[in-house]
N, C-alpha and C positions, 0 to 999 in steps of 0.2 A: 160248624160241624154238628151233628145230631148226634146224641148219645143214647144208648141204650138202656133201659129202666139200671142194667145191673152193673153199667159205666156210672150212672147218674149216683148209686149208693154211696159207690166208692167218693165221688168227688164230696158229696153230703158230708160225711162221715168227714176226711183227710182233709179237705181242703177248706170245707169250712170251719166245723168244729175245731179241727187240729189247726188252725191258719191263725198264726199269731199276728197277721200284720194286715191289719184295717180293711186296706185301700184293694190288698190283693183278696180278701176276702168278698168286699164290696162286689169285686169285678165279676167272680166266681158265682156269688149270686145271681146278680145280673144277666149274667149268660145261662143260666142252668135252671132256673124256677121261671114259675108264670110269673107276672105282675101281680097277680090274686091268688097268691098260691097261699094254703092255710095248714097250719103246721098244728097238728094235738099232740102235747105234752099230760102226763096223769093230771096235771093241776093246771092247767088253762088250753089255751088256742091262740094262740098266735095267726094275724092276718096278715097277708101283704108280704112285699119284699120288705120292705123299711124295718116294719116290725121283726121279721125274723135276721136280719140285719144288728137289730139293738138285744134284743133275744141272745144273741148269738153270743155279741159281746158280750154282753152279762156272767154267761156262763163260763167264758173263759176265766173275766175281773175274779167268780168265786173260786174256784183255784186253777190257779193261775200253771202252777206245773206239773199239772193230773194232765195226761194224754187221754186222748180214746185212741183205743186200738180194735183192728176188725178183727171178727173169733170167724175162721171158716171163708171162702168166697161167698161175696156176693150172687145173690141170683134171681132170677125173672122169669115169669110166665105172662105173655103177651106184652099189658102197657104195667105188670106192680112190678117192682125190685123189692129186693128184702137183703140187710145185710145186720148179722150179730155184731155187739160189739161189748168191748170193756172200758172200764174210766177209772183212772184212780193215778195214784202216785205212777212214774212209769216204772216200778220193781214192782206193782201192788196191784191187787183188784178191789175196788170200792164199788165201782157199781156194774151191775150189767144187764145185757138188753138187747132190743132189737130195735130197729129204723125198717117201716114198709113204706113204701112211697109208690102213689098211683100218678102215671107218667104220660103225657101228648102232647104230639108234636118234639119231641126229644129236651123236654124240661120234665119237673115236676113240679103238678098243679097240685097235690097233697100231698101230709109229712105226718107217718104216724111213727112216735116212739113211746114204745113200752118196755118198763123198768120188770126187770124179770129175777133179779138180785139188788141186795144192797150189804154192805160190810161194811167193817169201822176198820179202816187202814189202821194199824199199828205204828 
């Protein structure tokens, strides 16, 4: 099935990020990113599936029961998507942001997230 730039945020966001379990994560990549697909973070660049695979996990290991939630629908013009979101405890906001992602063939070949808050959970 081909997804839409502002279907593909949604899965980014929920199903990776948010996806506590490995294997189902794994697969969701697989299906939805290029094989070369390059992901910018403020402090590096992540290549490839594999890498944003271990990327991924990492970020969950660092807290472990901080959700991301989306702020608003996702949305698209042509091949970007764009969708807000929050991280933090799930009562709490610690961080927030955006995810744009430039999309073909119904993956995405690029991952931009920028950090547009940051707060100290209580």
């Amino acid at each position: 099935m081909t997804r839409s730039p502002a279907d593909l945020m949604r899965v980014n966001l929920l199903e990776v990020f948010n996806e506590p379990d490995p294997a189902h994560r794994v697969a969701v990549i697989t299906e939805n990113y290029a094989e070369d697909v390059v992901w910018h973070e403020p402090d590096r660049i992540t290549r490839g599936r594999k890498d944003l695979e271990r990327r991924a996990e990492e970020l969950r290991a660092e807290n472990p029961a901080w959700v991301f939630r989306p702020v608003g629908l996702a949305s698209e013009l042509d091949d970007i998507g764009h969708l807000g979101w929050e991280y933090g405890p799930a009562d709490q906001l610690a961080v927030a942001g955006m995810d744009i992602a430039r999309t073909k063939d119904g993956v995405i070949i690029e991952l931009y997230t920028i950090v547009t808050e940051i707060h100290q959970p209580s």
